[in-house]
Structure formats: C-alpha cells, structure tokens
MARGU-413879 format. One record per atom (N, C-alpha, C): residue number from 1; chain; atom name; x, y, z. Coordinates in Angstrom, 1 decimal. Example, Ala and Ser with C-alpha at 12.3 -4.5 7.8 and 13.67 -1.06 7.14 Angstrom:
REM MARGU-413879
(rec 1; 'A'; 'N'; (13.2; -5.7; 7.8))
(rec 1; 'A'; 'CA'; (12.3; -4.5; 7.8))
(rec 1; 'A'; 'C'; (13.2; -3.3; 7.8))
(rec 2; 'A'; 'N'; (12.8; -2.2; 7.1))
(rec 2; 'A'; 'CA'; (13.7; -1.1; 7.1))
(rec 2; 'A'; 'C'; (12.9; 0.0; 7.9))
***
This chain:
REM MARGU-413879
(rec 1; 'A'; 'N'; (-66.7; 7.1; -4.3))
(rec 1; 'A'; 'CA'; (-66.0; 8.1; -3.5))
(rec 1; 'A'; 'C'; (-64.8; 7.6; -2.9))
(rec 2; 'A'; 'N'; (-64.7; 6.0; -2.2))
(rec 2; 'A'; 'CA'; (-63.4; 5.4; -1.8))
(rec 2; 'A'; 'C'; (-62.7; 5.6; -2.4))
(rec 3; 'A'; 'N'; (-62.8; 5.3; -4.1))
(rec 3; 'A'; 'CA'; (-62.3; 5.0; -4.8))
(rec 3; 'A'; 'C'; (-61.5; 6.2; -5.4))
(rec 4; 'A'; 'N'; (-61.6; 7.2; -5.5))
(rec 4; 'A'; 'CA'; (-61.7; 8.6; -5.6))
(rec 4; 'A'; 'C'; (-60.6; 9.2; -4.5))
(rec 5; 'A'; 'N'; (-60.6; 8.4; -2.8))
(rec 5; 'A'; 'CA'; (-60.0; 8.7; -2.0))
(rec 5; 'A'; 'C'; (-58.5; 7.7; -1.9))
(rec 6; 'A'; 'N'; (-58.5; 6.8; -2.4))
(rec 6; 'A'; 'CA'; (-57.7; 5.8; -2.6))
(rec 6; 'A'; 'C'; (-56.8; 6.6; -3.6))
(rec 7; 'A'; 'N'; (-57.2; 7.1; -5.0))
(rec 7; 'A'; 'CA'; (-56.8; 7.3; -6.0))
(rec 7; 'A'; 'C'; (-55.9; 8.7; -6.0))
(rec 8; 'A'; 'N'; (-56.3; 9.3; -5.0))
(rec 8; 'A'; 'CA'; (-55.7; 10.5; -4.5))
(rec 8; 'A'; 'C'; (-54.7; 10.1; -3.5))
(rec 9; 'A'; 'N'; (-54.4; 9.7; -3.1))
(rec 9; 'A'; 'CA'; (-53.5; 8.7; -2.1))
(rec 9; 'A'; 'C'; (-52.3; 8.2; -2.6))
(rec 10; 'A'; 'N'; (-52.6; 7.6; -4.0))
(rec 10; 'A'; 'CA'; (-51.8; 7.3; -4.4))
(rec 10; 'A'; 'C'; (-51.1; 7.9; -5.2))
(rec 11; 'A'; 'N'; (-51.3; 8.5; -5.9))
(rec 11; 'A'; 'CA'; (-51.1; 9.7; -6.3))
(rec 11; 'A'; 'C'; (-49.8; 10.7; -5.5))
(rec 12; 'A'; 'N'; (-50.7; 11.2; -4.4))
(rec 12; 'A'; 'CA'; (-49.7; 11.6; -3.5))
(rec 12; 'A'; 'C'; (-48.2; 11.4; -3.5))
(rec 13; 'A'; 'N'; (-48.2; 9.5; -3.2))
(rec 13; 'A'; 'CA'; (-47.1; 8.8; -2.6))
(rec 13; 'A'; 'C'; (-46.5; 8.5; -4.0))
(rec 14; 'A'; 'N'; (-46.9; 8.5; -5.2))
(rec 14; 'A'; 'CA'; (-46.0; 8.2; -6.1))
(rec 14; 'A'; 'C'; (-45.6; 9.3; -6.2))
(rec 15; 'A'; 'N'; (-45.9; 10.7; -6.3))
(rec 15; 'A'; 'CA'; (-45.5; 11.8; -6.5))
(rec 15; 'A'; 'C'; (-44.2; 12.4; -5.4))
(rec 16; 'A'; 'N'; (-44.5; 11.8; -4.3))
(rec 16; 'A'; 'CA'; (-43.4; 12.0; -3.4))
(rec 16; 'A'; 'C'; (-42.5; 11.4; -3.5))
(rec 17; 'A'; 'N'; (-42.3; 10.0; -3.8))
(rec 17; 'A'; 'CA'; (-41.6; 8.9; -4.1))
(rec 17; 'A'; 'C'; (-40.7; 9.5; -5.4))
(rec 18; 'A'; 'N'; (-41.6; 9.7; -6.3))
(rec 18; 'A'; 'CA'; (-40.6; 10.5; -7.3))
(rec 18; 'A'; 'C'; (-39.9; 11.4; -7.5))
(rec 19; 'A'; 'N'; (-40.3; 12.4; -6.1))
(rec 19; 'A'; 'CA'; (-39.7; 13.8; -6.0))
(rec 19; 'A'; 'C'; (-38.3; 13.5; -5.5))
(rec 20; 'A'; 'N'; (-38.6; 12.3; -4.8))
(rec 20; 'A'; 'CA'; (-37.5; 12.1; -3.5))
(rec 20; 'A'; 'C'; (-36.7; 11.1; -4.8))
(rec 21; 'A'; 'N'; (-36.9; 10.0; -5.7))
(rec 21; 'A'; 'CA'; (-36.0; 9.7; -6.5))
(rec 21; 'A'; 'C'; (-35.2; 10.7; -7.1))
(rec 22; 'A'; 'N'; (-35.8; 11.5; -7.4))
(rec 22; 'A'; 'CA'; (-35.6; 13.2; -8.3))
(rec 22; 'A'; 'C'; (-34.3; 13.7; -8.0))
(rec 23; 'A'; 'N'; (-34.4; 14.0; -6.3))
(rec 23; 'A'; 'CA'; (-33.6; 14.9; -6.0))
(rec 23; 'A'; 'C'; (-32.0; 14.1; -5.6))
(rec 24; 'A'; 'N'; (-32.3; 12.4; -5.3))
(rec 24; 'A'; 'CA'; (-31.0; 11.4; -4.9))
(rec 24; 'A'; 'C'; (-30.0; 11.5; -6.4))
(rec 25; 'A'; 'N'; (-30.8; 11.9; -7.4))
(rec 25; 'A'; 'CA'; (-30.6; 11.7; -8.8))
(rec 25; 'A'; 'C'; (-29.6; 12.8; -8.7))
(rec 26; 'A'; 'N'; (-29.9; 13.9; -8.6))
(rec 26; 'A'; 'CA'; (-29.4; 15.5; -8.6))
(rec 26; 'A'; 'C'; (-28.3; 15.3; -8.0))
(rec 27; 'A'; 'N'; (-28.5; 14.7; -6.6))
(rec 27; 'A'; 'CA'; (-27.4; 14.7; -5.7))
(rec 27; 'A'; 'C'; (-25.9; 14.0; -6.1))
(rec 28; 'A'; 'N'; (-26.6; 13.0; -6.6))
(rec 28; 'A'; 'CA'; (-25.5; 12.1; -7.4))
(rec 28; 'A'; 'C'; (-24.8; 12.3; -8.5))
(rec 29; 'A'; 'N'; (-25.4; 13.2; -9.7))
(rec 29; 'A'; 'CA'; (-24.9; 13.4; -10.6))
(rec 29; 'A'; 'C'; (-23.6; 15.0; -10.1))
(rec 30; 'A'; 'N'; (-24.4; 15.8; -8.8))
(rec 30; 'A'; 'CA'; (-23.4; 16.6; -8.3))
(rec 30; 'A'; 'C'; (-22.1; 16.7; -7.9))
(rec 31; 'A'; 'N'; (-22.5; 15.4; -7.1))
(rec 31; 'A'; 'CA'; (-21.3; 14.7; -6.4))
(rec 31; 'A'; 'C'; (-20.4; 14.3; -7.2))
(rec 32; 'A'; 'N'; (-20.4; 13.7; -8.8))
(rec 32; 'A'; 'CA'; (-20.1; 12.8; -9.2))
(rec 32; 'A'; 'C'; (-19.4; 14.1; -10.1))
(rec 33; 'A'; 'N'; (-20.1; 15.0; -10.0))
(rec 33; 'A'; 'CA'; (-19.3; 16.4; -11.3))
(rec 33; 'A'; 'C'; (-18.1; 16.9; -9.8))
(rec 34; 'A'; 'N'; (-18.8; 17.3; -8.9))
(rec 34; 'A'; 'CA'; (-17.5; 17.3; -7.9))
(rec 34; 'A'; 'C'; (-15.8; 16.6; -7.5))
(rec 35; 'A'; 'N'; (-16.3; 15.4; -7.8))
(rec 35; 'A'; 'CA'; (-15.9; 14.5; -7.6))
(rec 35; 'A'; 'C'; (-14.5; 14.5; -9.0))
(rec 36; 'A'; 'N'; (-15.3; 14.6; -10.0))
(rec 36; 'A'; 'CA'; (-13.7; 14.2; -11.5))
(rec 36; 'A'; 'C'; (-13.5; 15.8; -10.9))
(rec 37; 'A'; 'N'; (-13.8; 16.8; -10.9))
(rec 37; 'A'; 'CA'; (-13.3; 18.1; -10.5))
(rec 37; 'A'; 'C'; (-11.7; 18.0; -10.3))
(rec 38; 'A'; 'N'; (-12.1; 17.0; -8.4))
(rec 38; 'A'; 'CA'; (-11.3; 17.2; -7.1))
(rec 38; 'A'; 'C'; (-10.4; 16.2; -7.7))
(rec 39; 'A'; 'N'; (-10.4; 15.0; -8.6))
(rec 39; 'A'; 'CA'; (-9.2; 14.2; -8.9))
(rec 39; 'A'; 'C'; (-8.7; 14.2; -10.2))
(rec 40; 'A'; 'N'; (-9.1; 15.0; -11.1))
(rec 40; 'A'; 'CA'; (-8.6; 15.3; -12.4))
(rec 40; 'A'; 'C'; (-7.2; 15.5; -12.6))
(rec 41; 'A'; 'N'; (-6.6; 16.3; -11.5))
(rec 41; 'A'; 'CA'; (-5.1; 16.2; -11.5))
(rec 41; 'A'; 'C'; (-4.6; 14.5; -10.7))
(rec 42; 'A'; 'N'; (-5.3; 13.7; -10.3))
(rec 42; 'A'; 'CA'; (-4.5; 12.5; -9.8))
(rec 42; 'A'; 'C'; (-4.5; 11.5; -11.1))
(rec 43; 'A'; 'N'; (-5.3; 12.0; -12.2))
(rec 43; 'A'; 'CA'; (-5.2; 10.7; -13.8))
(rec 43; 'A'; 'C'; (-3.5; 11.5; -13.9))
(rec 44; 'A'; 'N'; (-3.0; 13.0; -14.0))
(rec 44; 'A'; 'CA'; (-2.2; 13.1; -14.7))
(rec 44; 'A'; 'C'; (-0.8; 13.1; -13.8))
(rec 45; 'A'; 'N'; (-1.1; 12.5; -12.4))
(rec 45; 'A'; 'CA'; (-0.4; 12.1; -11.7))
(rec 45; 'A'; 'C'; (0.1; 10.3; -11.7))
(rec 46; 'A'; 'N'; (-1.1; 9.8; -12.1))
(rec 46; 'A'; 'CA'; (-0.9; 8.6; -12.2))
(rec 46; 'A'; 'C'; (-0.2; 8.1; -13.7))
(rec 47; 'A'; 'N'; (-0.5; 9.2; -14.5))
(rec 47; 'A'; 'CA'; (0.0; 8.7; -15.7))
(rec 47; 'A'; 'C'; (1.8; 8.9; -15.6))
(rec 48; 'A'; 'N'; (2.3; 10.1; -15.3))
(rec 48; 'A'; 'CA'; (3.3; 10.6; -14.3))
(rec 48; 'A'; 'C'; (4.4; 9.0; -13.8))
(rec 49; 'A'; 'N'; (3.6; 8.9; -12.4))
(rec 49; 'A'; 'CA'; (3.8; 7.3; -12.0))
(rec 49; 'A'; 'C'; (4.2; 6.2; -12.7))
(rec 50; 'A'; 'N'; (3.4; 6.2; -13.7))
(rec 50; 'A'; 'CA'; (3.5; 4.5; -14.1))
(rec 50; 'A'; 'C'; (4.6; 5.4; -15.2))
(rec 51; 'A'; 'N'; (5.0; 6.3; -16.1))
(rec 51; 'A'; 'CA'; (5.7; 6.5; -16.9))
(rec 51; 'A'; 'C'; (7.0; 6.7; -16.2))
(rec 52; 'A'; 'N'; (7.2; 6.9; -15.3))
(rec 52; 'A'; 'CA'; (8.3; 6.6; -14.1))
(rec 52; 'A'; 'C'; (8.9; 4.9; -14.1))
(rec 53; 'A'; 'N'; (7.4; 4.5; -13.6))
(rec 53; 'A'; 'CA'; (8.0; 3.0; -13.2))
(rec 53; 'A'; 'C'; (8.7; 2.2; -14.6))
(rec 54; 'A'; 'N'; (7.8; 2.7; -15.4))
(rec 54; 'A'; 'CA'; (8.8; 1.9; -16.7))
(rec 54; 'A'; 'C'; (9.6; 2.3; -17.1))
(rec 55; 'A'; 'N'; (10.0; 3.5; -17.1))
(rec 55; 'A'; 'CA'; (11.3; 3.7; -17.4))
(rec 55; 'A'; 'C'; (12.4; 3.5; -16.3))
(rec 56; 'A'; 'N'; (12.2; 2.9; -15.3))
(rec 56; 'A'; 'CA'; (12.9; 2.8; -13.7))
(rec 56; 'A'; 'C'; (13.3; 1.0; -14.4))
(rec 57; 'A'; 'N'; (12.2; 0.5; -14.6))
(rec 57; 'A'; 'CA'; (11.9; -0.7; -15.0))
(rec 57; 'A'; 'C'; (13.0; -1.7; -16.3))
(rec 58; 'A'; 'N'; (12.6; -0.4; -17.6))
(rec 58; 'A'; 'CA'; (14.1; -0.4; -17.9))
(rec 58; 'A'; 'C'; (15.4; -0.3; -17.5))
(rec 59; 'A'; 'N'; (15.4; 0.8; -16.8))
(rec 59; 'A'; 'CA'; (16.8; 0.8; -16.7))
(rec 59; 'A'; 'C'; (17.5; -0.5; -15.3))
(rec 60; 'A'; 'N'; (16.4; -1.1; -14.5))
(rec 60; 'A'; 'CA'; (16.8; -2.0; -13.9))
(rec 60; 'A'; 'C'; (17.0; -3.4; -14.8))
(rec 61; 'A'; 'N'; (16.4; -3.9; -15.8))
(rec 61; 'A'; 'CA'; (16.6; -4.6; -16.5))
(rec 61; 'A'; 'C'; (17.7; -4.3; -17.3))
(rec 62; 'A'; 'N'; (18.3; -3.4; -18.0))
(rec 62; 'A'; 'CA'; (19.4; -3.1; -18.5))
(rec 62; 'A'; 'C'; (20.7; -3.6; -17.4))
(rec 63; 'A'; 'N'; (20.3; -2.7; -16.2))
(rec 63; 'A'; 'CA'; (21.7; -3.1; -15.3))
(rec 63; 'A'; 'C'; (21.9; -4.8; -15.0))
(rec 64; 'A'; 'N'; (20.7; -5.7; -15.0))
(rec 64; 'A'; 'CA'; (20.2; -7.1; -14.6))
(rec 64; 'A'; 'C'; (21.2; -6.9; -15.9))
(rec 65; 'A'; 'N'; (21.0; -7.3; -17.0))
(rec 65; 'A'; 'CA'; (21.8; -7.8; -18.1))
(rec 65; 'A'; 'C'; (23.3; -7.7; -18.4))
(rec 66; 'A'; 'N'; (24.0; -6.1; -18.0))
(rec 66; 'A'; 'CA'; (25.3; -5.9; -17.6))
(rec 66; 'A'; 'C'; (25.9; -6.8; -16.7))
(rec 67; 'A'; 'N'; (25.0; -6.8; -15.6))
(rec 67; 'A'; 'CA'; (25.7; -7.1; -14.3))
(rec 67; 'A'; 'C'; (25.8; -9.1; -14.3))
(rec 68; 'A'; 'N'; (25.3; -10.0; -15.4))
(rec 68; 'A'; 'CA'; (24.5; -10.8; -15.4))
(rec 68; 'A'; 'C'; (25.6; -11.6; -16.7))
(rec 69; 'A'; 'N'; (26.2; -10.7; -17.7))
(rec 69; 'A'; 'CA'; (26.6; -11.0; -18.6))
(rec 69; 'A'; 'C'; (27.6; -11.7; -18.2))
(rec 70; 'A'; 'N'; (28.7; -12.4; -19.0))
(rec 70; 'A'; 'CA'; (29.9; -13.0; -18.4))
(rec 70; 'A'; 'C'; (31.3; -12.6; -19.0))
(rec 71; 'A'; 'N'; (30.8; -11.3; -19.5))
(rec 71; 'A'; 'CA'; (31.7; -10.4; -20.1))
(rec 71; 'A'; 'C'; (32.3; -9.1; -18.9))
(rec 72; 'A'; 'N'; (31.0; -8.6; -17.9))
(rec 72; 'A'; 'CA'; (31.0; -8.1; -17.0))
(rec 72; 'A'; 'C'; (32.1; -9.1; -15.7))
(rec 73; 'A'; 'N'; (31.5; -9.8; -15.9))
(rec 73; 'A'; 'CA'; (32.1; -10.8; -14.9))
(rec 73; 'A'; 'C'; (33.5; -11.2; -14.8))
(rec 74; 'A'; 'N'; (34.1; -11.3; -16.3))
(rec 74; 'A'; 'CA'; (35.5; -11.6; -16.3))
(rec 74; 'A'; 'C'; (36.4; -10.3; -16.0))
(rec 75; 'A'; 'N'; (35.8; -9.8; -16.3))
(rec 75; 'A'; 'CA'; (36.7; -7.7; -16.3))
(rec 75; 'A'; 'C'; (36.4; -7.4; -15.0))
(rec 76; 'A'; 'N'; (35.5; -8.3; -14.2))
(rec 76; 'A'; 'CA'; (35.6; -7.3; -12.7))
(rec 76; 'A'; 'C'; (37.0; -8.4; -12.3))
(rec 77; 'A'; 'N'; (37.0; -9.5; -12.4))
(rec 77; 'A'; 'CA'; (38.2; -10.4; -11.6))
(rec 77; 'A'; 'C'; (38.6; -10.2; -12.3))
(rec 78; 'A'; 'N'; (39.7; -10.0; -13.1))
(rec 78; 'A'; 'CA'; (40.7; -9.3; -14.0))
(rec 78; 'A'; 'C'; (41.1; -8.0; -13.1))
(rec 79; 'A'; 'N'; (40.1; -6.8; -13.2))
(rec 79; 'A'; 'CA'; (40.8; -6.2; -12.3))
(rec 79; 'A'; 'C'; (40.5; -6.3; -10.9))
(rec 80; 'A'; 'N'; (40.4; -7.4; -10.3))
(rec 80; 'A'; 'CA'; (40.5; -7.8; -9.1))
(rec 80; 'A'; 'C'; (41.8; -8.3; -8.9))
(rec 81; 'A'; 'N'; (42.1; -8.7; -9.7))
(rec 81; 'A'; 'CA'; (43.4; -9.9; -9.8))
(rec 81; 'A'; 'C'; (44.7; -8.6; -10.1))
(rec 82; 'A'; 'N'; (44.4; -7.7; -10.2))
(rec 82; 'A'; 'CA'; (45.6; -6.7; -11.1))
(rec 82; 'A'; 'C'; (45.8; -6.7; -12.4))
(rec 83; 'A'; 'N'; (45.2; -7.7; -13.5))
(rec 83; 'A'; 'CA'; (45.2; -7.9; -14.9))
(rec 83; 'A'; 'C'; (44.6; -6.8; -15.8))
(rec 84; 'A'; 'N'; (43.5; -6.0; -15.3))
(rec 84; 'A'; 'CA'; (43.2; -5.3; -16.5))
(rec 84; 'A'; 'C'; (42.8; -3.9; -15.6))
(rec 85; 'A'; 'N'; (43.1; -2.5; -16.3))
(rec 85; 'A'; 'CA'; (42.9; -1.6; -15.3))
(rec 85; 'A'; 'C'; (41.9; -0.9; -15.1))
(rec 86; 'A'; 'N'; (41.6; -0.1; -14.2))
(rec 86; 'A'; 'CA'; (40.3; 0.2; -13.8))
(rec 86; 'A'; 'C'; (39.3; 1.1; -15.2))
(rec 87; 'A'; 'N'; (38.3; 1.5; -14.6))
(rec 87; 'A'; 'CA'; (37.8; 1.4; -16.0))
(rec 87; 'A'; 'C'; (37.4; 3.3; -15.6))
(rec 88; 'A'; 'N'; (38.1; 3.7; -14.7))
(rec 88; 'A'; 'CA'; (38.0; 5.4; -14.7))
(rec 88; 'A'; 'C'; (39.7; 6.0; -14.9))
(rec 89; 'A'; 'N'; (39.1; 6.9; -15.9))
(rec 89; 'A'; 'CA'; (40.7; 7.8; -16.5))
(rec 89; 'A'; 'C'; (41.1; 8.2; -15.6))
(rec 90; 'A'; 'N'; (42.5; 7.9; -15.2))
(rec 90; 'A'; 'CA'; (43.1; 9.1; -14.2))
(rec 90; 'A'; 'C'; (43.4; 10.5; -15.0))
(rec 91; 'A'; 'N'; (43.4; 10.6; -16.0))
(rec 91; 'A'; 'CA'; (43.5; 12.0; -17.1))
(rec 91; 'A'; 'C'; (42.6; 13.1; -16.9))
(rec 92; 'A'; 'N'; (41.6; 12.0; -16.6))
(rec 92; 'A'; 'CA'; (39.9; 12.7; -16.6))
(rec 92; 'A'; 'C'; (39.7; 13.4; -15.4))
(rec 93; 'A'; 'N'; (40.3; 12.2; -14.5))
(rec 93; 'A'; 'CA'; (40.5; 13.4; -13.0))
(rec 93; 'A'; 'C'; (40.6; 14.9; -12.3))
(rec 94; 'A'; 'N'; (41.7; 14.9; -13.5))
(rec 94; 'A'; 'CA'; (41.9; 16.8; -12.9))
(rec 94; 'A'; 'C'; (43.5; 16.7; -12.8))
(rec 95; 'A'; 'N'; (44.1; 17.5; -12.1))
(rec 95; 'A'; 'CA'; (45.4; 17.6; -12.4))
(rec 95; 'A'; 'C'; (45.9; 17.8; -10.8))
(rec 96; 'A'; 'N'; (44.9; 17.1; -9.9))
(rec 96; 'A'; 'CA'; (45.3; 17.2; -8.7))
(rec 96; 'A'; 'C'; (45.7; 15.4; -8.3))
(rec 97; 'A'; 'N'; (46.5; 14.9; -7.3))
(rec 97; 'A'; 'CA'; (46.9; 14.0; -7.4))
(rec 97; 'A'; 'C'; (46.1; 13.1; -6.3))
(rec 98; 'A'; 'N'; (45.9; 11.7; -6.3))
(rec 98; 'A'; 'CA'; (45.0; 11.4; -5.0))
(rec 98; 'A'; 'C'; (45.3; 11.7; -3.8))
(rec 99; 'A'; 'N'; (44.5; 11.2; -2.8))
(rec 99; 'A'; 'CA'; (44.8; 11.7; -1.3))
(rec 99; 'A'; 'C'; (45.4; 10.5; -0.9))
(rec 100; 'A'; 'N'; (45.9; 11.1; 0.3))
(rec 100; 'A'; 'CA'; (46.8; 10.2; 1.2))
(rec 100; 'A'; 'C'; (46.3; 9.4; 1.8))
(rec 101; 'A'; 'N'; (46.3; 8.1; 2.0))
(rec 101; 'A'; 'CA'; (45.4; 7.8; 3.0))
(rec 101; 'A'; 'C'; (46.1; 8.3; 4.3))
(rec 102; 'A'; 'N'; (44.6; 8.4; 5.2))
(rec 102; 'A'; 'CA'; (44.8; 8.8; 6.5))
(rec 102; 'A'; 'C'; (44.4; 7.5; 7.5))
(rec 103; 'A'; 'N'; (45.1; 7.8; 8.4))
(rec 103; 'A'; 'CA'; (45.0; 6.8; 9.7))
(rec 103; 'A'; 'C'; (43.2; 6.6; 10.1))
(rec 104; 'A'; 'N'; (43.6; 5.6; 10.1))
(rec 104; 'A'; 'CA'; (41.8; 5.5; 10.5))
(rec 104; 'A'; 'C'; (41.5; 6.1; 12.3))
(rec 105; 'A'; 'N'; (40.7; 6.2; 12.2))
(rec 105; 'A'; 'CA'; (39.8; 7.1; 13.4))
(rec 105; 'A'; 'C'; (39.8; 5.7; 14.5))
(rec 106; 'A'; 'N'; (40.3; 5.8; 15.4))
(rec 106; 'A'; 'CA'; (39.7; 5.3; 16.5))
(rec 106; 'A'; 'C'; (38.8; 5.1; 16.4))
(rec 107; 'A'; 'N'; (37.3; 3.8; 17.0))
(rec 107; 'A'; 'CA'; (36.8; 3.6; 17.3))
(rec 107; 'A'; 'C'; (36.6; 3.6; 19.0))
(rec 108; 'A'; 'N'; (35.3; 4.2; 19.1))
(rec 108; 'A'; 'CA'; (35.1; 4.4; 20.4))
(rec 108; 'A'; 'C'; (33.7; 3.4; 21.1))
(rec 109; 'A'; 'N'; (34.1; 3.1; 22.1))
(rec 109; 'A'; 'CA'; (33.3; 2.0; 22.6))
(rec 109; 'A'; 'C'; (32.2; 2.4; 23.7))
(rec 110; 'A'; 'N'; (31.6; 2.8; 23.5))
(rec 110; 'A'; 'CA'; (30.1; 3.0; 24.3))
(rec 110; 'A'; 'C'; (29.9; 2.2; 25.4))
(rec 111; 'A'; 'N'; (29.3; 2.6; 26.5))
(rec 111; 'A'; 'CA'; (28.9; 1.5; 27.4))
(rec 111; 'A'; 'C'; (27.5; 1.8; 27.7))
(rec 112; 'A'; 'N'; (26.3; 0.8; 28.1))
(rec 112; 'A'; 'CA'; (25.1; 1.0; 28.3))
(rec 112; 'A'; 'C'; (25.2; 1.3; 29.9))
(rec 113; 'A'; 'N'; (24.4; 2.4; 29.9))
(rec 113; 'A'; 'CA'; (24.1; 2.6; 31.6))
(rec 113; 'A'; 'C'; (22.5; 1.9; 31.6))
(rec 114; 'A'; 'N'; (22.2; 2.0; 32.6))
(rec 114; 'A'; 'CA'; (21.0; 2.1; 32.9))
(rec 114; 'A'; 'C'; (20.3; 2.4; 34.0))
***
C-alpha cells in the first residue's frame, strides 16, 4: 500500500514537472515567433547598411588613390605655381562674369562679462 502511495506521488510530480516544462516550451517558441516578427525589417536594414558601407568604402579608396598618385600631385603645384590651369571650364560657367571681391567684414571682438 506505501508502495502504491509513493507511486502516486510520483507520478503527480513528474506530471507537473512536465506540464510546467510544457508550457516554458510554448512560451519560448512564442516569444521567439514574436520576436523574427518584430525584427524582420532590421535583416533588410542591415543589409541596406553594410551595402552602404562598401560602396562608401570604395569610393574612399578610389579618392586614397587619386589623391595619393603622383600625377595628382604634380598638377596641383603646377597650378599652384601658375603653370597649368585650373581644371573648371570658365565656358561651362554661364555667361555671367565672376564677382568682385568685396571688402572683408570687420571682425568684431567680444568681451566676456561675468
């Protein structure tokens, strides 16, 4: 009859034990359908992102290589020096002529109160 009482006992507690694994199970697989739900748009944000960065990536390496060459280099002091001319069409401009230069602005000098 212990034996009988014991056997029912246990029973019980594995059956609770398993109800309760049961339902952590449910919860989790919920959560986890909730879950890609709520961030499904941040994969096609991230993809977004990095197909940004590398093309940012290129084009910074591109300018590294212009700017780097020593073909770039001799053509900017060339026309630093007056030897070769700038590299924007005055044609292309328009048909208006440049501006004047104007007097520069005063500078005005602040004093701290306190």
């Amino acid at each position: 009859m212990v034996i009988v009482a014991v056997m029912l006992f246990l029973v019980a507690i594995v059956a609770t034990v398993g109800g309760i694994y049961y339902e952590v199970q449910m919860t989790k697989s919920k959560t986890a359908a909730k879950l890609g739900r709520a961030t499904g748009h941040l994969e096609d944000e991230l993809a977004d992102a990095k197909a940004d960065r590398d093309r940012l990536l290129r084009r910074v390496e591109a300018l590294e290589a212009i700017v780097t060459s020593e073909g770039y280099d001799l053509e900017r002091e060339a026309r630093a020096a007056g030897l070769a001319p700038g590299r924007i069409d005055a044609g292309l401009l328009g048909d208006s002529a440049p501006p004047e230069p104007s007097e520069p602005e005063p500078v005005v000098q602040r004093q701290r109160t306190r």
